[in-house]
C-alpha positions in Angstrom: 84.4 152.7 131.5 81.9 155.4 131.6 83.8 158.4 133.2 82.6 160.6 130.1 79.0 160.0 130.6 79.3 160.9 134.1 81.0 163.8 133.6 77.9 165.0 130.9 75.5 164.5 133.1 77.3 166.0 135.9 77.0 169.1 133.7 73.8 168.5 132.6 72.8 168.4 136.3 73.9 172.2 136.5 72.5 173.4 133.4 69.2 171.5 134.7 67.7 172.0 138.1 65.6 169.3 139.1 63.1 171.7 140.5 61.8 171.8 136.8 60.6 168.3 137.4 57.1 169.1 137.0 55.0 166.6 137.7 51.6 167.1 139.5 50.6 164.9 141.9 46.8 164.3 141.8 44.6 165.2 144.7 43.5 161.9 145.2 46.5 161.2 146.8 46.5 158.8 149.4 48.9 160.5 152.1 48.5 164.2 152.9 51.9 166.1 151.0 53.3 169.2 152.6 53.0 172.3 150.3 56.8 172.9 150.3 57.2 175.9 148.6 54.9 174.9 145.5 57.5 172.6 144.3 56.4 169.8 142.4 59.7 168.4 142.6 60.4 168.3 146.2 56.5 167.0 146.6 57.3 163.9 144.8 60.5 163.3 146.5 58.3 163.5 149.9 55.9 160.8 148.4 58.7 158.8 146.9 60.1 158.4 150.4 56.7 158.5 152.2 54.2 156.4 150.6 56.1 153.2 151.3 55.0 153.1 154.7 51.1 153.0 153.6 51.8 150.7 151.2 53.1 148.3 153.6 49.9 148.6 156.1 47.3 148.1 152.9 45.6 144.6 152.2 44.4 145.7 149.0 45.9 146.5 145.6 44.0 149.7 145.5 47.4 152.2 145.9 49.0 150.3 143.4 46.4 151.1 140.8 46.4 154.8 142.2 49.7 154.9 141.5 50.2 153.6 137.6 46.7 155.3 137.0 46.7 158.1 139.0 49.6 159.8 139.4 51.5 157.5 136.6 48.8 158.5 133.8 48.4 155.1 132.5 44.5 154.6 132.5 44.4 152.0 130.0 46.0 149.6 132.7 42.5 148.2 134.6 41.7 147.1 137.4 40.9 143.4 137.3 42.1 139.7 138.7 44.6 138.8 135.8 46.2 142.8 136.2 45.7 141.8 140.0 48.1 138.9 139.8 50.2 140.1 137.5 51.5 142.8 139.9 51.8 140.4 142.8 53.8 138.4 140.7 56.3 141.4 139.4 56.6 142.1 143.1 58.3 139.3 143.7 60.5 139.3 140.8 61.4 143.1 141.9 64.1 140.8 144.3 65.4 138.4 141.7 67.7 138.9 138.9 65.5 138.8 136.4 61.8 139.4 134.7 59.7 137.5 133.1 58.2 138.8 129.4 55.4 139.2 130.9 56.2 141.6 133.3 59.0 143.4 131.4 56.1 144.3 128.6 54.0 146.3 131.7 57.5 148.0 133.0 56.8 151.1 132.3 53.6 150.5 134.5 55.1 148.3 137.2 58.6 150.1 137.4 56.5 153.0 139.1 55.3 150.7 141.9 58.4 149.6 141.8 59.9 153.1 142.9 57.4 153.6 145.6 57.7 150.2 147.3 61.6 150.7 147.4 62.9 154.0 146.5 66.3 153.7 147.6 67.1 150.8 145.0 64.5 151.2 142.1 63.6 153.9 139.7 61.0 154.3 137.0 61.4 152.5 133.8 59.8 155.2 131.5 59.9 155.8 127.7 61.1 159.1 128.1 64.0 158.4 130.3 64.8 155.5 128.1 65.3 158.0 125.5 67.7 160.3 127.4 69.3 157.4 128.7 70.1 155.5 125.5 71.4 158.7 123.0 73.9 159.8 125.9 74.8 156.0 125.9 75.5 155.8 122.4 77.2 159.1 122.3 79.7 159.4 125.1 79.6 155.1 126.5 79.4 153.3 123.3 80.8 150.3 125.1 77.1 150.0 127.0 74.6 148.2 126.1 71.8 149.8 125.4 68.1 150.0 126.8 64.8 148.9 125.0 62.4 151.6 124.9 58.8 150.9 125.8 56.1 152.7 123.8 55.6 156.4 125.2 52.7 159.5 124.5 55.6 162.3 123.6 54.9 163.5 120.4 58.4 165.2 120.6 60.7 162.5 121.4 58.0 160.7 118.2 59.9 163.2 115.7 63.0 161.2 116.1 62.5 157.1 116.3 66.1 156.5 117.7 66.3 153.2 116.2 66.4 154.4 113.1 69.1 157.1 114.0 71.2 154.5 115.5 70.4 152.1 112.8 71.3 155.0 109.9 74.7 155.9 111.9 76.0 152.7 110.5 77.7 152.2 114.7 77.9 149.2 116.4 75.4 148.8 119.0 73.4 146.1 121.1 70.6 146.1 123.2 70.4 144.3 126.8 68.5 141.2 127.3 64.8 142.4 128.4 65.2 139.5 130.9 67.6 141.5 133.1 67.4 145.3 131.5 65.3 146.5 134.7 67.6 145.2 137.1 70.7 146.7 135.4 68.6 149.3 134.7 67.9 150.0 138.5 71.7 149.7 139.7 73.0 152.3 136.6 70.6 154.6 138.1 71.9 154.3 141.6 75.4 154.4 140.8 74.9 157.5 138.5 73.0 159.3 141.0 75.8 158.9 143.8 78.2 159.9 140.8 76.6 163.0 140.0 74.8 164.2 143.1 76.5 162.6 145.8 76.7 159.7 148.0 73.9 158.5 149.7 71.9 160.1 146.4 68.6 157.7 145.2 68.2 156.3 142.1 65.0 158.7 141.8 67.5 161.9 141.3 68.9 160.9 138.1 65.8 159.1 136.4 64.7 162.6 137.0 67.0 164.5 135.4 66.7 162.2 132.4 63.2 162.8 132.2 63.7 166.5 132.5 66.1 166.8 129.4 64.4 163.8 127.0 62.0 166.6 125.2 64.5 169.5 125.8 68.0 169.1 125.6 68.1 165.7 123.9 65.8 166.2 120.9 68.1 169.6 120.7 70.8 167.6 120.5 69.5 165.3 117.5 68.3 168.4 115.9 71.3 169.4 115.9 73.6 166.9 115.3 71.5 164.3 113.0 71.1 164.8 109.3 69.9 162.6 106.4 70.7 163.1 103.1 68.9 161.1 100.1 70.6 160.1 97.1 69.4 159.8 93.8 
């Protein structure tokens, strides 16, 4: 069903090595990180697969914060009772099928708790990632549904609103229910990850590479292939 997006990313994944993930981690961290070379990448694979043991041994909501506002980057999500109960409750729904609205419209924020508390089965529900995600979807598994795209900060991927391309390529296309996108969201990203970097791969790997080649290779790729022509 989607043996050609595999085999994309699985060249993707050699034209892009994820050691140009290249996010910091603050100093505030919570757990003490290994320098490991300098490598951002391998740092954040050592707290993805680290941190969940603090997390479990804390009676406060103070790491969670740290981690949308911190090392996510999302400062406009405060710390107060309603935000308090709101990521109890999203913690819950991480085991159920589904989310409620309320939770789905903070996933970009509680997707990265998400992928700390269990790293081996949940992966980060960002805009940029969403991006990469949905244009090789549309291109090379147009039988998929697609993935809605929360609200990001890139002004490059902002050059090219890819509703509008999808909605201008006159294709057929749907969008998954918000209700269950994270969870189907979540397993795509483990299967893909085994596909294209092995078994026993986590989820992590390929939301990675995603976000690696959302301002590169895929606004390239629109540039490239997307025109518009006006008629008078």
């Amino acid at each position: 069903m989607m043996q050609k997006l595999i085999t994309v990313l699985k060249d993707l994944s050699e034209e892009f090595n994820l050691e140009d993930y290249d996010w910091g981690i603050p100093s505030s961290c919570p757990i003490e990180i290994p320098e490991l070379n300098g490598s951002n990448f391998e740092k954040n694979r050592y707290l993805k697969e680290n941190l969940k043991d603090f997390l479990l041994k804390q009676h406060s909501l103070d790491c969670y914060y740290w981690i949308i506002q911190q090392w996510g980057g999302i400062g406009s999500f405060k710390q107060n009772d309603v935000n308090d109960a709101r990521i109890k409750k999203f913690i819950i729904e991480m085991g159920q099928d589904k989310l409620t609205k309320n939770s789905f419209d903070c996933i970009s924020s509680f997707s990265k708790v998400a992928s700390f508390i269990n790293p081996d089965n949940h992966a980060i529900y960002d805009s940029r990632v969403i991006y990469a995600l949905n244009w090789l979807i549309f291109n090379y598994a147009p039988e998929m549904e697609l993935f809605y795209q929360p609200l990001g900060r890139s002004s490059e991927l902002a050059k090219y609103d890819m509703q509008t391309i999808f909605r201008l390529s006159k294709k057929k296309y749907v969008y998954r229910s918000n209700k269950s996108a994270y969870q189907e969201y979540c397993k795509l990203m483990k299967e893909l990850s085994v596909e294209v970097y092995g078994k026993g791969s986590k989820p992590y790997l390929m939301e990675m590479l995603l976000f690696v080649i959302a301002p590169i290779k895929i606004v390239g790729d629109i540039e490239a292939k997307v025109s518009v022509a006006i008629n008078y």
